[in-house]
Biotite code that builds the C-alpha atoms (Angstrom):
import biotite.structure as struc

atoms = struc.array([
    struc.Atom([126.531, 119.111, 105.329], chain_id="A", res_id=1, res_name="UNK", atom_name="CA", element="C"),
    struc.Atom([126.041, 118.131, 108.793], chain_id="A", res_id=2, res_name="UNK", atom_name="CA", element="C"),
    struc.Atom([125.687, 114.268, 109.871], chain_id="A", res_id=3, res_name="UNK", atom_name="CA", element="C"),
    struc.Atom([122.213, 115.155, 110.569], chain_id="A", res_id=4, res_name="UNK", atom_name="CA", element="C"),
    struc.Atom([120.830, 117.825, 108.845], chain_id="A", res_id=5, res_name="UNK", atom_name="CA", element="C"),
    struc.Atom([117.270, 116.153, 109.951], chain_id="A", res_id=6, res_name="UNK", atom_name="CA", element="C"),
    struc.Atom([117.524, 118.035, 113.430], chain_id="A", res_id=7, res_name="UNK", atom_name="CA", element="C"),
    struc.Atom([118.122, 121.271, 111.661], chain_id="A", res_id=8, res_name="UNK", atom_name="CA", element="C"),
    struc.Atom([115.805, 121.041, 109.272], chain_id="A", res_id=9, res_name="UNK", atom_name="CA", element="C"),
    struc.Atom([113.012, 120.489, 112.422], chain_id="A", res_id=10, res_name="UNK", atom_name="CA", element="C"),
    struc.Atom([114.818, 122.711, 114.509], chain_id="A", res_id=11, res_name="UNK", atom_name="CA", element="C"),
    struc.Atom([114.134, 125.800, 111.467], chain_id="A", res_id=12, res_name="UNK", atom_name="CA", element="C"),
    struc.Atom([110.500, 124.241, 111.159], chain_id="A", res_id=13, res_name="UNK", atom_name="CA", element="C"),
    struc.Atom([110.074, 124.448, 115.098], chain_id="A", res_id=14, res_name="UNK", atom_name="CA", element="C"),
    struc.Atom([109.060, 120.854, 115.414], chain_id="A", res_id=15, res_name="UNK", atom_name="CA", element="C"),
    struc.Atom([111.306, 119.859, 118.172], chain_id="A", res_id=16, res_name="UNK", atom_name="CA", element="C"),
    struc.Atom([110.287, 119.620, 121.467], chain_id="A", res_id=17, res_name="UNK", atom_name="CA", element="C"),
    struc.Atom([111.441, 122.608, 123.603], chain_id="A", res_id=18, res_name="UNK", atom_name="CA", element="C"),
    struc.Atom([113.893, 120.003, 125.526], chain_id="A", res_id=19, res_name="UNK", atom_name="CA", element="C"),
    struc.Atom([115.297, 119.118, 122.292], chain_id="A", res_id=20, res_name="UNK", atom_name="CA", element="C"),
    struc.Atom([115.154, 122.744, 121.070], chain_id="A", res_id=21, res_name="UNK", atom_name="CA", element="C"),
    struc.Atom([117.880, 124.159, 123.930], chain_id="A", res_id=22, res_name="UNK", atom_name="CA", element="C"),
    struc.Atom([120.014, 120.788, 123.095], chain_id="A", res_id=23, res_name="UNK", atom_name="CA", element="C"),
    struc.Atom([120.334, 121.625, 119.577], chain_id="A", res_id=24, res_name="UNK", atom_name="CA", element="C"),
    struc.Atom([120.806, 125.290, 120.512], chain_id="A", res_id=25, res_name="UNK", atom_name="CA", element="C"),
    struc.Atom([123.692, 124.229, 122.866], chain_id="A", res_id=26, res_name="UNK", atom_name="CA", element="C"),
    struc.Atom([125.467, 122.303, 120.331], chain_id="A", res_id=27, res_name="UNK", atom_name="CA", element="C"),
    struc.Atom([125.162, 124.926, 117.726], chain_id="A", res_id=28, res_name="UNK", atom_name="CA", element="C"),
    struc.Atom([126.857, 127.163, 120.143], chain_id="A", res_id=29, res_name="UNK", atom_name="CA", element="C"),
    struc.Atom([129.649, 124.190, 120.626], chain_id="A", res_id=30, res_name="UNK", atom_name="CA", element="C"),
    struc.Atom([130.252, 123.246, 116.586], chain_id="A", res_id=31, res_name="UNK", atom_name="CA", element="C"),
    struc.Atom([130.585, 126.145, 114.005], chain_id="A", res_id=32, res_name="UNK", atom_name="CA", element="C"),
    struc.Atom([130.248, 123.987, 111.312], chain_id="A", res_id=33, res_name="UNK", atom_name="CA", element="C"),
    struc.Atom([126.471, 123.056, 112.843], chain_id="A", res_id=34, res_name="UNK", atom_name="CA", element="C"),
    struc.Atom([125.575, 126.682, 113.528], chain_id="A", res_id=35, res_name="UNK", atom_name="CA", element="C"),
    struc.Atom([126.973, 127.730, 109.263], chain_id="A", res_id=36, res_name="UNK", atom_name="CA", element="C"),
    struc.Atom([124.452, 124.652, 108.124], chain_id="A", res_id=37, res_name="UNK", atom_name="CA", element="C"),
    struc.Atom([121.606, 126.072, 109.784], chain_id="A", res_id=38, res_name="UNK", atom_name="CA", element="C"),
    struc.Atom([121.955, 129.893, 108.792], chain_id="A", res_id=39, res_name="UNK", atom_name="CA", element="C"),
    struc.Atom([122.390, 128.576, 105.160], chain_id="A", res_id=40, res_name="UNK", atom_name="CA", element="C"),
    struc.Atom([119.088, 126.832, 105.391], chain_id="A", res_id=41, res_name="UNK", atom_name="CA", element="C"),
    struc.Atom([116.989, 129.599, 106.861], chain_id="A", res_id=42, res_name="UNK", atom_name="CA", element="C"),
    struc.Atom([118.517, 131.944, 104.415], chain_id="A", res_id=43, res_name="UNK", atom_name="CA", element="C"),
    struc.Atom([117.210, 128.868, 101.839], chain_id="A", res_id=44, res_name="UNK", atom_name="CA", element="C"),
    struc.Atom([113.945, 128.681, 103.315], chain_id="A", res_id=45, res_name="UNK", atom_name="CA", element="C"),
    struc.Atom([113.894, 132.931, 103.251], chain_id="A", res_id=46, res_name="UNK", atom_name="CA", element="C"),
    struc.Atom([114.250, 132.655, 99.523], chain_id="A", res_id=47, res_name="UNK", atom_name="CA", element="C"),
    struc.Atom([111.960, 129.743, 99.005], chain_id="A", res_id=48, res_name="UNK", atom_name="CA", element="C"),
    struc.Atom([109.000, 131.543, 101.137], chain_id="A", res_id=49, res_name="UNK", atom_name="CA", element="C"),
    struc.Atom([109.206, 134.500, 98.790], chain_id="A", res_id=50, res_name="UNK", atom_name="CA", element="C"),
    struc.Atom([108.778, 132.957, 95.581], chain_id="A", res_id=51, res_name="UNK", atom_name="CA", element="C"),
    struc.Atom([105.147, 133.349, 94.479], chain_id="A", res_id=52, res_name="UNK", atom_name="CA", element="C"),
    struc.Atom([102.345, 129.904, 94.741], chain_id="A", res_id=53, res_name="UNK", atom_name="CA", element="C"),
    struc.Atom([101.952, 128.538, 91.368], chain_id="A", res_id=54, res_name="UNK", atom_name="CA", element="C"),
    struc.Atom([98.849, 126.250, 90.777], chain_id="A", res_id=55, res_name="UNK", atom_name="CA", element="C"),
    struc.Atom([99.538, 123.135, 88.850], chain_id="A", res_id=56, res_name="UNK", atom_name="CA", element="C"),
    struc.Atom([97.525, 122.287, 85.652], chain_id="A", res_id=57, res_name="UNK", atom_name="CA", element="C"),
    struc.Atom([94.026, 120.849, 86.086], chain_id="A", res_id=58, res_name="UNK", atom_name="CA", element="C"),
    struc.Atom([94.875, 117.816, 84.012], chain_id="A", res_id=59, res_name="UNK", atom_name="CA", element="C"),
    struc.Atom([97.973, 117.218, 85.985], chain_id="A", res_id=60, res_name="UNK", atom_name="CA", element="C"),
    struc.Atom([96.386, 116.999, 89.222], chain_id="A", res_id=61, res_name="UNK", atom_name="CA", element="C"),
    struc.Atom([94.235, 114.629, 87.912], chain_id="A", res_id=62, res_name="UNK", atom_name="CA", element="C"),
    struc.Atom([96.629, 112.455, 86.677], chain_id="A", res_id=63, res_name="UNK", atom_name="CA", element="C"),
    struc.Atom([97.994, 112.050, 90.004], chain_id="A", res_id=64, res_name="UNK", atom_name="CA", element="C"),
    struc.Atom([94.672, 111.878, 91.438], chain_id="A", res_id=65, res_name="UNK", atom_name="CA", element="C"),
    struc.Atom([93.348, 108.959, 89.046], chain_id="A", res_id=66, res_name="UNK", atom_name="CA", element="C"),
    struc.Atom([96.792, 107.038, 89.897], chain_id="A", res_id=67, res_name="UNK", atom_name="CA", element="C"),
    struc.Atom([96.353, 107.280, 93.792], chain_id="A", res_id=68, res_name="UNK", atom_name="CA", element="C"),
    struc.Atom([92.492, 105.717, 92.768], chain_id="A", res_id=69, res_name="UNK", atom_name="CA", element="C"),
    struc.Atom([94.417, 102.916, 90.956], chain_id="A", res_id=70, res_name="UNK", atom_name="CA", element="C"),
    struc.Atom([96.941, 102.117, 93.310], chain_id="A", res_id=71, res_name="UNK", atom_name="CA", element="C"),
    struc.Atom([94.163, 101.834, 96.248], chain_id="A", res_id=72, res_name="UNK", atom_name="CA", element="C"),
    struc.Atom([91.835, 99.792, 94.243], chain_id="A", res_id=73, res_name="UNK", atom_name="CA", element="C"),
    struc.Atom([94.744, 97.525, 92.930], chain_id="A", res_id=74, res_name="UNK", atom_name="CA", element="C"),
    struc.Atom([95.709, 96.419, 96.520], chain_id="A", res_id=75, res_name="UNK", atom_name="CA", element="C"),
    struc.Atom([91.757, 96.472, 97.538], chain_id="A", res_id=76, res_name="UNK", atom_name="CA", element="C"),
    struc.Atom([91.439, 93.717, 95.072], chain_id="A", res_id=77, res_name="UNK", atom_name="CA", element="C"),
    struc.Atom([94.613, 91.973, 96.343], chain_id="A", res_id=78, res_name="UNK", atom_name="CA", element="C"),
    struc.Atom([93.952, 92.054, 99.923], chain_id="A", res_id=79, res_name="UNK", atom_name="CA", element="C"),
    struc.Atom([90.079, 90.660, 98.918], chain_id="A", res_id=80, res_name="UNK", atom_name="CA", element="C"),
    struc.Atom([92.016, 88.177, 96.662], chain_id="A", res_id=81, res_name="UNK", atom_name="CA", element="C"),
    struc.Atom([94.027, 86.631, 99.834], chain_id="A", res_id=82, res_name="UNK", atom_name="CA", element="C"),
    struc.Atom([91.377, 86.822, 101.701], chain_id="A", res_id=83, res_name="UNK", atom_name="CA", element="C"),
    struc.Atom([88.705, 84.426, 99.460], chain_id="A", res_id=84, res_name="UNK", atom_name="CA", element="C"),
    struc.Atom([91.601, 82.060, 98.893], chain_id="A", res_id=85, res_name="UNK", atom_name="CA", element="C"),
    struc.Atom([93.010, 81.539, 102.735], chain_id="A", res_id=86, res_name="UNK", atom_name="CA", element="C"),
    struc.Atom([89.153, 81.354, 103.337], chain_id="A", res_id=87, res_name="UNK", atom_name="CA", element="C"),
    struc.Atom([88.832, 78.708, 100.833], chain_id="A", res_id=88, res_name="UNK", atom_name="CA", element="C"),
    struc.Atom([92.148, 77.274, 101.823], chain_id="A", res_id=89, res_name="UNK", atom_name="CA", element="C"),
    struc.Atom([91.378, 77.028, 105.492], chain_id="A", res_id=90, res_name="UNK", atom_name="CA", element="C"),
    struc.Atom([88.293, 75.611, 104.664], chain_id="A", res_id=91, res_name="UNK", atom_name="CA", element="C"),
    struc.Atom([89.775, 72.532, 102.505], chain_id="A", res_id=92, res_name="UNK", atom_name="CA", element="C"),
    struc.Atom([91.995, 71.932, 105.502], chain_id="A", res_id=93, res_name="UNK", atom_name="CA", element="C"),
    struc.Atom([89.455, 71.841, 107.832], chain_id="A", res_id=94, res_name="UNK", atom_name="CA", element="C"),
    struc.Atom([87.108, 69.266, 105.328], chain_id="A", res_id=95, res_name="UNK", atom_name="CA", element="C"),
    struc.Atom([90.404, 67.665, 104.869], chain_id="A", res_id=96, res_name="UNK", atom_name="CA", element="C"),
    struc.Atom([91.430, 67.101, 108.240], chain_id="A", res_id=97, res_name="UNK", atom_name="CA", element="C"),
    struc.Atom([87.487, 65.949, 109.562], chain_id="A", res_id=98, res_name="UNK", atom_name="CA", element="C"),
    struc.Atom([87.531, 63.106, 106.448], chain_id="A", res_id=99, res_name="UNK", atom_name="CA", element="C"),
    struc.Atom([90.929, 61.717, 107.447], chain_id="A", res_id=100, res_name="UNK", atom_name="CA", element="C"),
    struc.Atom([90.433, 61.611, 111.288], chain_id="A", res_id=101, res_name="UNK", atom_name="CA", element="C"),
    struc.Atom([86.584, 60.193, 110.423], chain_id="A", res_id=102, res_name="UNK", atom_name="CA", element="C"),
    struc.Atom([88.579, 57.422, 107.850], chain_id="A", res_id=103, res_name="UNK", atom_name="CA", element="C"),
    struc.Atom([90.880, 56.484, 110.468], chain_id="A", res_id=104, res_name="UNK", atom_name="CA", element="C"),
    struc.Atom([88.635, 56.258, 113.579], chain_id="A", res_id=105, res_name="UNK", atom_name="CA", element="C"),
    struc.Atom([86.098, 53.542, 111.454], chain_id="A", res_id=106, res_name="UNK", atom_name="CA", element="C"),
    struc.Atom([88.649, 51.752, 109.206], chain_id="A", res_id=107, res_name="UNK", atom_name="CA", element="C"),
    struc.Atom([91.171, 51.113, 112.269], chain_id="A", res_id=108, res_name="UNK", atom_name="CA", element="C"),
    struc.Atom([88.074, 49.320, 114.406], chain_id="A", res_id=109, res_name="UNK", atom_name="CA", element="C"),
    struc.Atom([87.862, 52.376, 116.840], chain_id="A", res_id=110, res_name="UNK", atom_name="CA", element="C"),
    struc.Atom([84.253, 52.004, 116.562], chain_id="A", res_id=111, res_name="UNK", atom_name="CA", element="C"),
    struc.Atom([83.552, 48.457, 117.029], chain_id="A", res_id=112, res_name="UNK", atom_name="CA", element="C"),
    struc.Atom([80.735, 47.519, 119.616], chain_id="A", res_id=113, res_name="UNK", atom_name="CA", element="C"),
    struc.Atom([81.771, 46.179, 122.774], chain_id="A", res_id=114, res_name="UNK", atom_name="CA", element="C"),
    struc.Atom([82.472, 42.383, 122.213], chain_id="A", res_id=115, res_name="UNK", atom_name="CA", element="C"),
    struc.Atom([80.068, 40.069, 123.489], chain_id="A", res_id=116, res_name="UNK", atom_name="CA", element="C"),
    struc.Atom([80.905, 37.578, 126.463], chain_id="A", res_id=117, res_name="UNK", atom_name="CA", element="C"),
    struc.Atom([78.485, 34.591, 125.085], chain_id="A", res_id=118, res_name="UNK", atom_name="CA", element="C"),
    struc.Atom([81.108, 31.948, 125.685], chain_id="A", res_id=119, res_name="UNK", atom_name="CA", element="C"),
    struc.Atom([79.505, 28.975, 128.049], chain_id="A", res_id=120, res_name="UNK", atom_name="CA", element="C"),
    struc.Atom([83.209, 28.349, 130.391], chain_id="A", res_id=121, res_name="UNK", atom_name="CA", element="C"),
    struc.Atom([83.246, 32.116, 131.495], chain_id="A", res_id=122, res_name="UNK", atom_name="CA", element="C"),
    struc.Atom([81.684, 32.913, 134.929], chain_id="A", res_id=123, res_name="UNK", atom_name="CA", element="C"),
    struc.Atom([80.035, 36.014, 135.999], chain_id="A", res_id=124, res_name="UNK", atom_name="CA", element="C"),
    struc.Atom([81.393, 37.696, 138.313], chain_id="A", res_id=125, res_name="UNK", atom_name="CA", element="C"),
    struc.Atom([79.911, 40.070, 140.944], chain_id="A", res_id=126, res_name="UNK", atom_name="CA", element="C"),
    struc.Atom([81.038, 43.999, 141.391], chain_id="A", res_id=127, res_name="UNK", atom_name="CA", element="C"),
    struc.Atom([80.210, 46.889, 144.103], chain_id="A", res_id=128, res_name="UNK", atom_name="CA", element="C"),
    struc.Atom([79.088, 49.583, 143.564], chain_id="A", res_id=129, res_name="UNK", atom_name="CA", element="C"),
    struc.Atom([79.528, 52.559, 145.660], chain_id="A", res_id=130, res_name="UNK", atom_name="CA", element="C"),
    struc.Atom([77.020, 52.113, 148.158], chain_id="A", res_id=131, res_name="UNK", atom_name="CA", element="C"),
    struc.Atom([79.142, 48.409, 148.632], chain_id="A", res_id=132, res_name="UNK", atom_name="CA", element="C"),
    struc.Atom([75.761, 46.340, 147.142], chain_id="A", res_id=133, res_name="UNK", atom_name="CA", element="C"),
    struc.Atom([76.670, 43.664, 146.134], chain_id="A", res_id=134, res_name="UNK", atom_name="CA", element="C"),
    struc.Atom([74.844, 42.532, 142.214], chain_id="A", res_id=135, res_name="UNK", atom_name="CA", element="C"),
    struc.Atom([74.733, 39.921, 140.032], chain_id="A", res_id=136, res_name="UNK", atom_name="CA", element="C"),
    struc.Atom([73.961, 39.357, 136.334], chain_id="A", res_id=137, res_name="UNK", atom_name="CA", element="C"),
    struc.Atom([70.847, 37.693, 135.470], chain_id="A", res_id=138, res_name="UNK", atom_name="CA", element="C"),
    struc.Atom([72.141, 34.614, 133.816], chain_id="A", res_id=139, res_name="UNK", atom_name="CA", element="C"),
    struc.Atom([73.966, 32.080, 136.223], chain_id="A", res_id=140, res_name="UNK", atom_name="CA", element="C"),
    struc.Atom([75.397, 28.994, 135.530], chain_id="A", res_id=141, res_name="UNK", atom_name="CA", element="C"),
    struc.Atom([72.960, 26.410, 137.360], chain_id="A", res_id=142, res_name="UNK", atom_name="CA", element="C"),
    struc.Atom([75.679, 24.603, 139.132], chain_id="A", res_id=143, res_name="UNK", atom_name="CA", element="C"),
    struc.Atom([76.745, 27.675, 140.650], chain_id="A", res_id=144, res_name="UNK", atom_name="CA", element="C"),
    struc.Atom([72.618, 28.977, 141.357], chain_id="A", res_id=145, res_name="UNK", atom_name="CA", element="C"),
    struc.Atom([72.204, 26.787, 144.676], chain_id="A", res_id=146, res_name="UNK", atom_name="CA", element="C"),
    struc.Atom([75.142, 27.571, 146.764], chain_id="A", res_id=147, res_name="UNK", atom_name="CA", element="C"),
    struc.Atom([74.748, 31.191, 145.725], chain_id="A", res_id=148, res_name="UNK", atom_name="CA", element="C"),
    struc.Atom([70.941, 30.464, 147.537], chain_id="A", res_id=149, res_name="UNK", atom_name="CA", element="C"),
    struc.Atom([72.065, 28.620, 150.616], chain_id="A", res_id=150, res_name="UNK", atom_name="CA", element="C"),
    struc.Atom([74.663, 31.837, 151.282], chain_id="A", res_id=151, res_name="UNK", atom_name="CA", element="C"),
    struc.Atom([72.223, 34.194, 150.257], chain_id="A", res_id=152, res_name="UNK", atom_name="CA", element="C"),
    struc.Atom([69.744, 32.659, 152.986], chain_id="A", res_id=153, res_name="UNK", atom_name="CA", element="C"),
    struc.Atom([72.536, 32.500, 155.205], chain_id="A", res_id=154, res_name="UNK", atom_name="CA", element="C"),
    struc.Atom([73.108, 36.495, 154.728], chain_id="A", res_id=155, res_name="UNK", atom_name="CA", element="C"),
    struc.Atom([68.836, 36.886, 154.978], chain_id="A", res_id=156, res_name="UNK", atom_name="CA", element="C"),
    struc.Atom([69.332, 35.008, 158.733], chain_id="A", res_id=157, res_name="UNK", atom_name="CA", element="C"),
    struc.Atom([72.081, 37.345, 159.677], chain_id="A", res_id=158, res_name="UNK", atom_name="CA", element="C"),
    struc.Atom([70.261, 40.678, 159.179], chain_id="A", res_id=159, res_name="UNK", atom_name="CA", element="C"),
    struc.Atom([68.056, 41.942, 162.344], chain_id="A", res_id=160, res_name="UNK", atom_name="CA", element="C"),
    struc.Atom([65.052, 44.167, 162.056], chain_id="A", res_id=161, res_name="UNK", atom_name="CA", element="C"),
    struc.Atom([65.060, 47.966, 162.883], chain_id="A", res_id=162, res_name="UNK", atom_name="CA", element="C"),
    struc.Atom([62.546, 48.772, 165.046], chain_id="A", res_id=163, res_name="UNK", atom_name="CA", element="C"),
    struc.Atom([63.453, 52.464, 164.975], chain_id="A", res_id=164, res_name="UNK", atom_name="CA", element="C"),
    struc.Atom([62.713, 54.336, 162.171], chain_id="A", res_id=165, res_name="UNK", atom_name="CA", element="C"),
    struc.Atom([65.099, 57.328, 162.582], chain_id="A", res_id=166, res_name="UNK", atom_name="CA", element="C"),
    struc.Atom([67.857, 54.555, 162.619], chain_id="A", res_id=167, res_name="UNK", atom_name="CA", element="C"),
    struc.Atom([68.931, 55.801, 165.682], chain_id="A", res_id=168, res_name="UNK", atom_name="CA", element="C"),
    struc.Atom([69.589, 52.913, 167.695], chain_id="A", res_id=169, res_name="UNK", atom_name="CA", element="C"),
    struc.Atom([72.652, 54.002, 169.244], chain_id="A", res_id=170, res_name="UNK", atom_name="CA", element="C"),
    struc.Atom([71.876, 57.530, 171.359], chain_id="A", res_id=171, res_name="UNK", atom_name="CA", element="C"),
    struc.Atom([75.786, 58.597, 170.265], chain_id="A", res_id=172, res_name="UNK", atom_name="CA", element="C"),
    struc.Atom([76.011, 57.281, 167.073], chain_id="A", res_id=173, res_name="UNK", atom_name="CA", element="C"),
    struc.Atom([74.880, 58.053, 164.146], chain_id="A", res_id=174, res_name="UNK", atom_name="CA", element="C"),
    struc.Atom([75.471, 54.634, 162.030], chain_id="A", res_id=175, res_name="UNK", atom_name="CA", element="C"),
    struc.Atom([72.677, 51.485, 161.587], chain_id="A", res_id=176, res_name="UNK", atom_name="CA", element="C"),
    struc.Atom([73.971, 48.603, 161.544], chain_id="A", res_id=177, res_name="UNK", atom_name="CA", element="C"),
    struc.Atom([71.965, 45.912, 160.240], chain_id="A", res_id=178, res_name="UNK", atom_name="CA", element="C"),
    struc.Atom([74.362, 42.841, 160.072], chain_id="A", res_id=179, res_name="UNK", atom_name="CA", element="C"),
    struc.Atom([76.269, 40.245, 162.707], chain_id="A", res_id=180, res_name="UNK", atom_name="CA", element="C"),
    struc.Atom([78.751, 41.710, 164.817], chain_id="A", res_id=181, res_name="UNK", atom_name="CA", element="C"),
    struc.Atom([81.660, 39.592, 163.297], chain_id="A", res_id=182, res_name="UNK", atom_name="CA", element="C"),
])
């Protein structure tokens, strides 16, 4: 036999495409050997098409019929099988995982409260915000509580009252300024 008797077995079928058809055609004509294979199988499929259709026996097609049932249920309850346990398996990973990380972030003192700055030698100190205001906690040391009046008099005596209310005191620009000039 040819190295591929495939192509001549579709080419006597006519399943090739008609590209493929005039390729095979062309090396027929080229290689004897080629053309002898395929004139032996249409004389094979000659003989074959005359013999007369047989039915097979009733309890043979259902055999075959009850076994192709089988074999579909058989991997129906497989593929259901993997499925319930990578369900169940994902599942204990997932439990797994959220009790480990929840161990860890309590029992390594992730989720201690702030510590408290009660100590009597620290000083508070002031921060700005974004508008640059300057504040201050409640609770001063009362050494510190009269200079921190005297310069906040000081900083009262520097500001100057804004007689207009669209704050524009300055035709070109747009800024109030309520401080010194230093």
């Amino acid at each position: 036999m040819h190295t591929d008797e495939n192509k001549a077995i579709r080419y006597l079928m006519k399943e090739m495409d008609p590209s493929e058809e005039m390729e095979f055609e062309k090396l027929m004509r080229e290689d004897e050997d080629l053309l002898i294979e395929v004139e032996s199988l249409r004389a094979t499929k000659r003989r074959l098409s005359g013999l007369p259709l047989k039915t097979p026996p009733q309890q043979l097609t259902q055999k075959i019929t009850d076994d192709a049932k089988q074999l579909q249920s058989d991997s129906l309850k497989i593929s259901k099988n993997i499925t319930f346990f990578l369900k169940r398996g994902i599942a204990a990973a997932i439990l797994l995982a959220a009790f480990t990380g929840g161990g860890y972030y309590f029992y390594t003192g992730e989720a201690d409260p702030v510590p408290s700055t009660a100590s009597g030698s620290q000083t508070i100190e002031p921060w700005v915000d974004r508008n640059e205001i300057l504040r201050f906690s409640g609770d001063q040391p009362v050494s510190q509580s009269a200079s921190l009046k005297s310069d906040m008099d000081k900083s009262y005596d520097k500001l100057e009252l804004v007689n207009d209310l669209n704050g524009n005191s300055n035709a070109g620009s747009g800024i109030l300024l309520t401080g010194s000039s230093n």
